[in-house]
OpenMM code with the backbone's topology and positions (N, CA, C; nanometers):
from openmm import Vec3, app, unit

residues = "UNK UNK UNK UNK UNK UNK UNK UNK UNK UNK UNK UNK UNK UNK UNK UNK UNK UNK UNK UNK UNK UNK UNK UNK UNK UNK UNK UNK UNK UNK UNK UNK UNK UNK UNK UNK UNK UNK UNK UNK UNK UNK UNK UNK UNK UNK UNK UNK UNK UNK UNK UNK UNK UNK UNK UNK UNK UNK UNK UNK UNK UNK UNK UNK UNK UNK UNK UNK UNK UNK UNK UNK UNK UNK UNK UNK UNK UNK UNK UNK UNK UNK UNK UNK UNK UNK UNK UNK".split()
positions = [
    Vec3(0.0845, -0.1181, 0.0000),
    Vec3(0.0000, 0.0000, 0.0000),
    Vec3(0.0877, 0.1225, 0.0000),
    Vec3(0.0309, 0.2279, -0.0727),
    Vec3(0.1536, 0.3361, -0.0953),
    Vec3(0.1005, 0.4122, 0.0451),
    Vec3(0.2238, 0.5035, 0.1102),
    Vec3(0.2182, 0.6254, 0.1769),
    Vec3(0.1092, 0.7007, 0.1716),
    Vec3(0.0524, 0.7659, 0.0839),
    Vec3(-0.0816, 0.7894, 0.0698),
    Vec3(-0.1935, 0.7416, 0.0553),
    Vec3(-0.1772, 0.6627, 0.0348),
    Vec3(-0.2888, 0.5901, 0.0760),
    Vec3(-0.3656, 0.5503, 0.1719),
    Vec3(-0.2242, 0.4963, 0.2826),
    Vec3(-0.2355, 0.4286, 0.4311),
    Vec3(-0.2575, 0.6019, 0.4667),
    Vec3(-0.1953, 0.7241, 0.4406),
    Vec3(-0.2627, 0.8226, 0.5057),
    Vec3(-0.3924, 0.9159, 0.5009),
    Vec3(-0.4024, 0.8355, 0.4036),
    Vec3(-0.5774, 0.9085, 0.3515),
    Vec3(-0.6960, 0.8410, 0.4573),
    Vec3(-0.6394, 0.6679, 0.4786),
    Vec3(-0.6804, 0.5945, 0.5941),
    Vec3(-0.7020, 0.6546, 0.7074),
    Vec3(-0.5656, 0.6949, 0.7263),
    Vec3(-0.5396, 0.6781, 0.8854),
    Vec3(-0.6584, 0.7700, 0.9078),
    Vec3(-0.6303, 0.9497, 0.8451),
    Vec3(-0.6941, 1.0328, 0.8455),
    Vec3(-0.8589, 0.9892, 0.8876),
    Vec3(-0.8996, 0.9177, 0.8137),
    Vec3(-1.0868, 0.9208, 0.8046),
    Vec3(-1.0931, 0.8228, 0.9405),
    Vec3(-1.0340, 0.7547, 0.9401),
    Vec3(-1.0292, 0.6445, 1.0707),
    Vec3(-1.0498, 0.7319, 1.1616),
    Vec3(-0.9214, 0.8091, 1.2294),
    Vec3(-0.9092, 0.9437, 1.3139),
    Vec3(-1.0687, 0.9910, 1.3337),
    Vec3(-1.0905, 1.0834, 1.2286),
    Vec3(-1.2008, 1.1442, 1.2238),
    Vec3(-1.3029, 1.0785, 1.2839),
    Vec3(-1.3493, 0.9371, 1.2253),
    Vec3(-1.4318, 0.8699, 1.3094),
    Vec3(-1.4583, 0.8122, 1.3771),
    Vec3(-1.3511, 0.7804, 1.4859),
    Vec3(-1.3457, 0.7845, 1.6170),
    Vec3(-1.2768, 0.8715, 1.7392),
    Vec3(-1.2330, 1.0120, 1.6680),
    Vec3(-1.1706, 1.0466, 1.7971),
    Vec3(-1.3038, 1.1413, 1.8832),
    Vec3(-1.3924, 1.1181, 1.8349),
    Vec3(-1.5374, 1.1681, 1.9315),
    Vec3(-1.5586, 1.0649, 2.0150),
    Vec3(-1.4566, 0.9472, 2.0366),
    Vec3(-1.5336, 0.8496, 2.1011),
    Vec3(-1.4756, 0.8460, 2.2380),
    Vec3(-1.5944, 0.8180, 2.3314),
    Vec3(-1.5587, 0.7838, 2.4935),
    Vec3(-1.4354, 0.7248, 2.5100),
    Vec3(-1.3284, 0.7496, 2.5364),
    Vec3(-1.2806, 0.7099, 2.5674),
    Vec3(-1.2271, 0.6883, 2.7169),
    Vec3(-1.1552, 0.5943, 2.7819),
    Vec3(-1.1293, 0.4733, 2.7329),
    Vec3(-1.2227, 0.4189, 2.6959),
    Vec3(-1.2140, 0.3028, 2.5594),
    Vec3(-1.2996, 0.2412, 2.5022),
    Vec3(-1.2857, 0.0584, 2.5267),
    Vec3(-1.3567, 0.0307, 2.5711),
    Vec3(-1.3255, -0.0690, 2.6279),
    Vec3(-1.3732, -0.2487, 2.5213),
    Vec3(-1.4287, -0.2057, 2.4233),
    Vec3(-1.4823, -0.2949, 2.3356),
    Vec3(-1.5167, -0.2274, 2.1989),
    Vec3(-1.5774, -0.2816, 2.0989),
    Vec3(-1.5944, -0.2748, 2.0073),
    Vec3(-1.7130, -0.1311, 1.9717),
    Vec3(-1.7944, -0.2137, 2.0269),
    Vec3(-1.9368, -0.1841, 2.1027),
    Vec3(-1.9150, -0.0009, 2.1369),
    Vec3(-1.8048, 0.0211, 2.1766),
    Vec3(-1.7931, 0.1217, 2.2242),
    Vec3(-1.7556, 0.2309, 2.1598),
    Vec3(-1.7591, 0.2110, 2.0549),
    Vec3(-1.6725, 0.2465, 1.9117),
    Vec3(-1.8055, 0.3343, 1.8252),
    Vec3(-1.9010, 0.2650, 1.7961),
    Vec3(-2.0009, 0.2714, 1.7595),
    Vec3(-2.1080, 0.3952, 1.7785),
    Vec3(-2.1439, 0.4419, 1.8724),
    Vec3(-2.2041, 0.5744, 1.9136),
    Vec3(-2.0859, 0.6937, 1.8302),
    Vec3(-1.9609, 0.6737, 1.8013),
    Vec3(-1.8619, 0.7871, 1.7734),
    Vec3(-1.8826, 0.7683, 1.6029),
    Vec3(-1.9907, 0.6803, 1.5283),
    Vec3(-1.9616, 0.6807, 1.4284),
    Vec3(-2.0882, 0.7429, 1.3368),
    Vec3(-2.0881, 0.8085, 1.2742),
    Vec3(-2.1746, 0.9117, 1.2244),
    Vec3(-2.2796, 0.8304, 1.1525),
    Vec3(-2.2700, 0.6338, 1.1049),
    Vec3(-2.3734, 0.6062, 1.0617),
    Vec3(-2.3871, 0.4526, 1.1028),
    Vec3(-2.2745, 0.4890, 1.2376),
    Vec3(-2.2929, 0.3320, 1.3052),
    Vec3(-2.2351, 0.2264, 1.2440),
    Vec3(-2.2547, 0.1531, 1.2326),
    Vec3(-2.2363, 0.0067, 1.1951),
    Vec3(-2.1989, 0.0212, 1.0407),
    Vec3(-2.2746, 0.0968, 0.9698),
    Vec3(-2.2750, 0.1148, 0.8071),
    Vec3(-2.1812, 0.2204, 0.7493),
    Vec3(-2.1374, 0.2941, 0.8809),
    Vec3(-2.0605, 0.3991, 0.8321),
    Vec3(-1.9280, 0.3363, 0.7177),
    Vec3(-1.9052, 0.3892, 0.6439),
    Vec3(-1.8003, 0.3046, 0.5208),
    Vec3(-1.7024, 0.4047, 0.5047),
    Vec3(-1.5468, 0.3370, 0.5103),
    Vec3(-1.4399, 0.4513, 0.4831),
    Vec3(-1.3770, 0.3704, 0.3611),
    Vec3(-1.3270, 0.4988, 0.2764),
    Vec3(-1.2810, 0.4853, 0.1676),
    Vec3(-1.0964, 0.5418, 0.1748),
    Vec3(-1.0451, 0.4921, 0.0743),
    Vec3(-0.9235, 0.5813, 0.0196),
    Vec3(-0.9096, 0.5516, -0.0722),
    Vec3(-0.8060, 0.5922, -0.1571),
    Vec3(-0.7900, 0.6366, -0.2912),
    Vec3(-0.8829, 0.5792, -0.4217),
    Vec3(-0.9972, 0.6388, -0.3857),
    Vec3(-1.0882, 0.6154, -0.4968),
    Vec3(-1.1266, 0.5066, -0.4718),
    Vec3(-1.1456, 0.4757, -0.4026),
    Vec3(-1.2414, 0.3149, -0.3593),
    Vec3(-1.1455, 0.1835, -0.3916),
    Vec3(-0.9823, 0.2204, -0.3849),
    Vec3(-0.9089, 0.1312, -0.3758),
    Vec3(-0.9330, 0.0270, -0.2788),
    Vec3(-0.9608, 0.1145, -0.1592),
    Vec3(-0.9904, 0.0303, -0.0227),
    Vec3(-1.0860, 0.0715, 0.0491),
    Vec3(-1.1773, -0.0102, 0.0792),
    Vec3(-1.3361, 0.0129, 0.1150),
    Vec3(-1.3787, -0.1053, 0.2039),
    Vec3(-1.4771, -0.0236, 0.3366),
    Vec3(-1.4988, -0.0988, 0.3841),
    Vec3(-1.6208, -0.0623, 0.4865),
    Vec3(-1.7067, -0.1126, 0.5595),
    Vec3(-1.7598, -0.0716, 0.6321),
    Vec3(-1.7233, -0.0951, 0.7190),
    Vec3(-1.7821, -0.0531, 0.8844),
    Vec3(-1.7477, -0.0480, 1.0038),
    Vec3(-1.7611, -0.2001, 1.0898),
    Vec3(-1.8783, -0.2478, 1.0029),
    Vec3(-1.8938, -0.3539, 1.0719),
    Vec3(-1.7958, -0.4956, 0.9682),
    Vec3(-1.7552, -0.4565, 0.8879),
    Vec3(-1.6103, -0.5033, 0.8041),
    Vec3(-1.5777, -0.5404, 0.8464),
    Vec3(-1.5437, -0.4255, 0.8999),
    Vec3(-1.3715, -0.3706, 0.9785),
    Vec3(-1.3930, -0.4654, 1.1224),
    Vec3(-1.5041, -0.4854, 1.1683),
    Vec3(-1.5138, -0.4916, 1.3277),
    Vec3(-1.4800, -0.6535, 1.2962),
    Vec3(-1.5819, -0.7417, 1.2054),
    Vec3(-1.5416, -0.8768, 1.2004),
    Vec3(-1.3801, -0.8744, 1.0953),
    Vec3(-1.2768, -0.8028, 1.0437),
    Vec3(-1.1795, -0.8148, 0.9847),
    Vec3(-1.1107, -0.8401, 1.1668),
    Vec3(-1.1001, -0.7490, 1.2520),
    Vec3(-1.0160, -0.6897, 1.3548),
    Vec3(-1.0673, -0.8053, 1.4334),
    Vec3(-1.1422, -0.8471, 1.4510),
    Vec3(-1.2044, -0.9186, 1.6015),
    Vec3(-1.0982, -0.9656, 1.7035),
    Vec3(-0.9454, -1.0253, 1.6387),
    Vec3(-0.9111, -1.1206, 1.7147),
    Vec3(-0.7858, -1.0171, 1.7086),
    Vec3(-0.7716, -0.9232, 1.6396),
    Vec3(-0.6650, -0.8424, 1.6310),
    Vec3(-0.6457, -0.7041, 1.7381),
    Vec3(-0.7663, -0.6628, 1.7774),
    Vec3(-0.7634, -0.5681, 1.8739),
    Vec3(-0.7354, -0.5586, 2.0143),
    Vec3(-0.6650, -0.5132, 2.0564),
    Vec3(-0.6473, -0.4875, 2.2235),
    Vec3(-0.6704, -0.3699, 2.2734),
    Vec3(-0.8074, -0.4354, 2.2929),
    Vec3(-0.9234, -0.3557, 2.3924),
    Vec3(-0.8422, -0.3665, 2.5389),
    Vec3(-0.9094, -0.2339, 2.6036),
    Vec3(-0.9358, -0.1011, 2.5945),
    Vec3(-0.8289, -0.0217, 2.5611),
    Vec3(-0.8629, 0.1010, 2.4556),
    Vec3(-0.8314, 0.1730, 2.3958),
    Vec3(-0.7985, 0.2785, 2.4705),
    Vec3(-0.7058, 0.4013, 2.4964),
    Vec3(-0.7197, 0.4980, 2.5862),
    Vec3(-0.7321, 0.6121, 2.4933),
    Vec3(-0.7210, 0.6191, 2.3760),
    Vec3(-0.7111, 0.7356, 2.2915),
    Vec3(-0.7402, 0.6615, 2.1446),
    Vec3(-0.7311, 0.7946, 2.0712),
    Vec3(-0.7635, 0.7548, 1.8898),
    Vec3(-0.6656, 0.6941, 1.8347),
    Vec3(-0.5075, 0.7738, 1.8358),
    Vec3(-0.3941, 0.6957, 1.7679),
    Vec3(-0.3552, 0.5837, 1.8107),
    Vec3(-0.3735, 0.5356, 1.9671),
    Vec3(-0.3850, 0.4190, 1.9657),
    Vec3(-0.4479, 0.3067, 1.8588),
    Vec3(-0.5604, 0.3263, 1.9022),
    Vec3(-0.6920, 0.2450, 1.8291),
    Vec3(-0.6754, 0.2222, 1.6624),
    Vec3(-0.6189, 0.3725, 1.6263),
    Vec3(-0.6026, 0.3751, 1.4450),
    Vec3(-0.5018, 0.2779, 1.4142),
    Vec3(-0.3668, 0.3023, 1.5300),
    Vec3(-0.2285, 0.2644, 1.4700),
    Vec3(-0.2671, 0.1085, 1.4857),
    Vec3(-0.3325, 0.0187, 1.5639),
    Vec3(-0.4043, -0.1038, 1.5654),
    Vec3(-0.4947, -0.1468, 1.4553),
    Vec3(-0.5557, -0.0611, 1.4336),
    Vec3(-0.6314, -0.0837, 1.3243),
    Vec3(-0.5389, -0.0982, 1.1158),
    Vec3(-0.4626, -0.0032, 1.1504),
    Vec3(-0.4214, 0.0144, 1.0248),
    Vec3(-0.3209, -0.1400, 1.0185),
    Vec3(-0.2392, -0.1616, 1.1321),
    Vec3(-0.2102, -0.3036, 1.1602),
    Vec3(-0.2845, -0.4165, 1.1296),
    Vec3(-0.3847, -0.4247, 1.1596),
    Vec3(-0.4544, -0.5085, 1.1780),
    Vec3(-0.4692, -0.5713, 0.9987),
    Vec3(-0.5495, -0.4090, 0.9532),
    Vec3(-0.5521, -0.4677, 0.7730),
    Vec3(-0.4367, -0.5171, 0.7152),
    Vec3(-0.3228, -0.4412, 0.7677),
    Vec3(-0.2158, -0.4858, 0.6867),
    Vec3(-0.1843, -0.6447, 0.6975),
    Vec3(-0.2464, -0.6888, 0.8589),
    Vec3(-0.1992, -0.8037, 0.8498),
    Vec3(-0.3102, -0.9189, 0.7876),
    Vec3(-0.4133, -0.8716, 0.7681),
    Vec3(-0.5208, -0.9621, 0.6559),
    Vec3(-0.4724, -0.9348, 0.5465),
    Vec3(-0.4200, -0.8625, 0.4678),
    Vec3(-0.3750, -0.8076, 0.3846),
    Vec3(-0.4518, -0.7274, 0.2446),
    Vec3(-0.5970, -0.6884, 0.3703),
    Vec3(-0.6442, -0.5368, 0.3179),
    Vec3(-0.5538, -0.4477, 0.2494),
    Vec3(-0.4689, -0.4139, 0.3252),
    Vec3(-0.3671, -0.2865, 0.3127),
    Vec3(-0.2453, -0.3499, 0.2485),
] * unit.nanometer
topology = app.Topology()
chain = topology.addChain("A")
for resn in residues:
    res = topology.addResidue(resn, chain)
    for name in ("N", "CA", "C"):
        topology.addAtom(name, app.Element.getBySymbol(name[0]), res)
């Protein structure tokens, strides 16, 4: 995945969760911070990489270490996470 790409990611990721309660202690918790819930869908470079939230939630399941104390946490896990399905 090029540099821009993974940062066009990171970016919208950010955005849609750093409204969230944190510490976040589950998945579950994630969800109220997302502007269409479950369906909310992030994109980058032109729909190279697409996905919805609830995707993302069964892509990550076994990959996340909950609880979260902040956003860059949570993102820099997340962007991990695809890379290691090899979303990204």
């Amino acid at each position: 995945m090029s540099d821009e790409l993974e940062a066009e990611l990171r970016a919208e990721l950010k955005d849609a969760f750093e409204n969230a309660d944190y510490p976040v202690k589950n998945q579950m918790g994630l969800v109220p911070a997302l502007p269409n819930g479950p369906a909310t869908k992030f994109e980058a470079g032109d729909g190279e990489v697409s996905f919805t939230a609830m995707e993302l939630a069964s892509k990550l399941s076994g990959n996340a270490d909950f609880p979260y104390d902040d956003v860059d946490s949570l993102v820099d896990d997340i962007i991990e996470g695809l890379k290691d399905d090899g979303t990204l």
